[in-house]
C-alpha positions as CSV (number, residue, x, y, z in Angstrom):
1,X,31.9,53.6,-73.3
2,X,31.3,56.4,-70.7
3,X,33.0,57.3,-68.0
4,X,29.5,58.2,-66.2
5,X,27.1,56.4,-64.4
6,X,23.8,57.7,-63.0
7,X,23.4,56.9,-59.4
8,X,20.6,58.6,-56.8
9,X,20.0,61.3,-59.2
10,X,23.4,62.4,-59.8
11,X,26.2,61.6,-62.7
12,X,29.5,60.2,-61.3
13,X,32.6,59.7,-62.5
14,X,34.0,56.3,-62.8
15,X,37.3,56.9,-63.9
16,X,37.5,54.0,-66.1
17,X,36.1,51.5,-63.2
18,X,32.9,50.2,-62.4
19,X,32.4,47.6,-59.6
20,X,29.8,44.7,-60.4
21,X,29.2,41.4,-58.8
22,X,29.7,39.8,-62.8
23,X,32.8,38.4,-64.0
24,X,33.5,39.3,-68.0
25,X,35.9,38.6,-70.5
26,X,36.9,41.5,-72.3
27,X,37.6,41.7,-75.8
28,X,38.8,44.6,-77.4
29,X,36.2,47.4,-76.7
30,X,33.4,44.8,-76.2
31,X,32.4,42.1,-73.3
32,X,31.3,38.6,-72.8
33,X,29.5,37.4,-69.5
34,X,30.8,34.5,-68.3
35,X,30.4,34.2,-64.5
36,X,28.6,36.0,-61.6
37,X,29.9,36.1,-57.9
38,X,28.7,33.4,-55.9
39,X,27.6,36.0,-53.1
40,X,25.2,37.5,-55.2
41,X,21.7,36.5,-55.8
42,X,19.9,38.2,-58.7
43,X,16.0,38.6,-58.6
44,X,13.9,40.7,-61.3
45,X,17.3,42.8,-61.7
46,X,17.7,43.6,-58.3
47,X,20.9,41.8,-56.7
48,X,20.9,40.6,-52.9
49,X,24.1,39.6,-51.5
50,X,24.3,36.4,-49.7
51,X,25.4,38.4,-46.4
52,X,21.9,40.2,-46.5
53,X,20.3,36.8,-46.9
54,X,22.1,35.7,-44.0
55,X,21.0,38.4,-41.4
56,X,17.4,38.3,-42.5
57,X,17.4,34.2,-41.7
58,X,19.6,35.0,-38.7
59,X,16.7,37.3,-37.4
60,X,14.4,34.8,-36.9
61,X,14.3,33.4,-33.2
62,X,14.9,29.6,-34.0
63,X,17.7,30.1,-36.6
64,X,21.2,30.7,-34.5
65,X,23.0,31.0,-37.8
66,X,22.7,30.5,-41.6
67,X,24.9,30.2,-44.4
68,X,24.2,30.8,-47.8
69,X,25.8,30.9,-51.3
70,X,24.3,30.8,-55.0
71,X,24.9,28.3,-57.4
72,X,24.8,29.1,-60.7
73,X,23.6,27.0,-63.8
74,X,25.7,26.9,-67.2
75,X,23.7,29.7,-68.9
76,X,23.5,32.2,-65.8
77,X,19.9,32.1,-66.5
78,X,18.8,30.3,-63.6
79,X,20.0,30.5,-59.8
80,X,19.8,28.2,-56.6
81,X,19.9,29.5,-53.5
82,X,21.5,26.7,-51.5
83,X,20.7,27.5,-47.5
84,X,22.0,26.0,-44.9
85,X,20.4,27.3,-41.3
86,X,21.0,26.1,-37.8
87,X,18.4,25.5,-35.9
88,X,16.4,22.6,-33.7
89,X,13.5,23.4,-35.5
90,X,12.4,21.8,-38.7
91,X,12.2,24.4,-41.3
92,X,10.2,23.4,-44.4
93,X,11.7,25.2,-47.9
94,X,8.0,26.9,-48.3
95,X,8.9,28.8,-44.6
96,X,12.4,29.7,-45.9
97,X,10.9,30.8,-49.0
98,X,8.3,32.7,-47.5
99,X,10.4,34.6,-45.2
100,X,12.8,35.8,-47.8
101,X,10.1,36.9,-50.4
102,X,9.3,39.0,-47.7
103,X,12.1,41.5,-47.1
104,X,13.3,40.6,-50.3
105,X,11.4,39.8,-53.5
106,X,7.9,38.1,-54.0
107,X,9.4,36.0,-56.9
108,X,9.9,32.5,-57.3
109,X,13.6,31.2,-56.8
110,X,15.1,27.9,-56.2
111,X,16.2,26.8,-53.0
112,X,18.1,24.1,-51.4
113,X,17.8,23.8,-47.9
114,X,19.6,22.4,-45.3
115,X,19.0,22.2,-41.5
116,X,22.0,21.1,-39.6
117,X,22.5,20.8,-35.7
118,X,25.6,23.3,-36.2
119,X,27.5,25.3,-38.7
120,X,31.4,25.6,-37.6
121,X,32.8,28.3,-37.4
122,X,36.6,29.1,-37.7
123,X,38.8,30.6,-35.1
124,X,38.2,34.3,-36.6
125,X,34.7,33.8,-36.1
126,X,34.0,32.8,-40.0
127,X,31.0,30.0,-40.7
128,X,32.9,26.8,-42.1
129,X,30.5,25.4,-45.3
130,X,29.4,21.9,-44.4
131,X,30.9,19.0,-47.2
């Protein structure tokens, strides 16, 4: 194990600690994957967080708000992007699709989509998911 990483051409210390977005079960000096964050969508090894994905949908000019989370199969081998937008226009999932593989990656990725007349939002201003 090293206590280096390699980051934007440098070597940093991690003092023991790395940060990722994965959740692991540690055994002795070894590792088992068993979980990834549910704000992180992970394309061709590059990782978008679901807060990104957010501000690129909330760019457009029909979409007040969106909400977004990843859903993750079993084997972590395949992910959904489930989408919820708010918006009076209809949105087909080709559009959403499109949009994203544009700032973010031209691969295919499931999505879910969801267009909803209003996403509620809680008294500090956080968006409320829909059951």
């Amino acid at each position: 194990m090293s206590n280096y990483i390699y980051e934007n051409n440098l070597f940093k210390a991690t003092d023991g600690r790395l940060e990722t977005f994965d959740y692991v079960e540690l055994h002795k000096h070894k590792f088992k994957l068993v979980g990834r964050s549910s704000q992180i969508l992970k394309l061709a090894g590059k990782r978008y967080s679901t807060l990104q994905i957010e501000q690129i949908l909330e760019g457009i000019d029909e979409i007040q708000k969106a909400l977004v989370f990843v859903k993750h199969s079993d084997s972590l081998r395949s992910e959904i992007l489930k989408v919820t937008i708010q918006s009076d226009k209809i949105f087909s999932k080709k559009e959403i699709q499109n949009i994203l593989k544009k700032h973010l990656s031209n691969l295919k990725f499931e999505l879910d989509l969801k267009i909803v007349k209003e996403i509620k939002t809680s008294s500090s201003g956080k968006k409320l998911a829909i059951q």
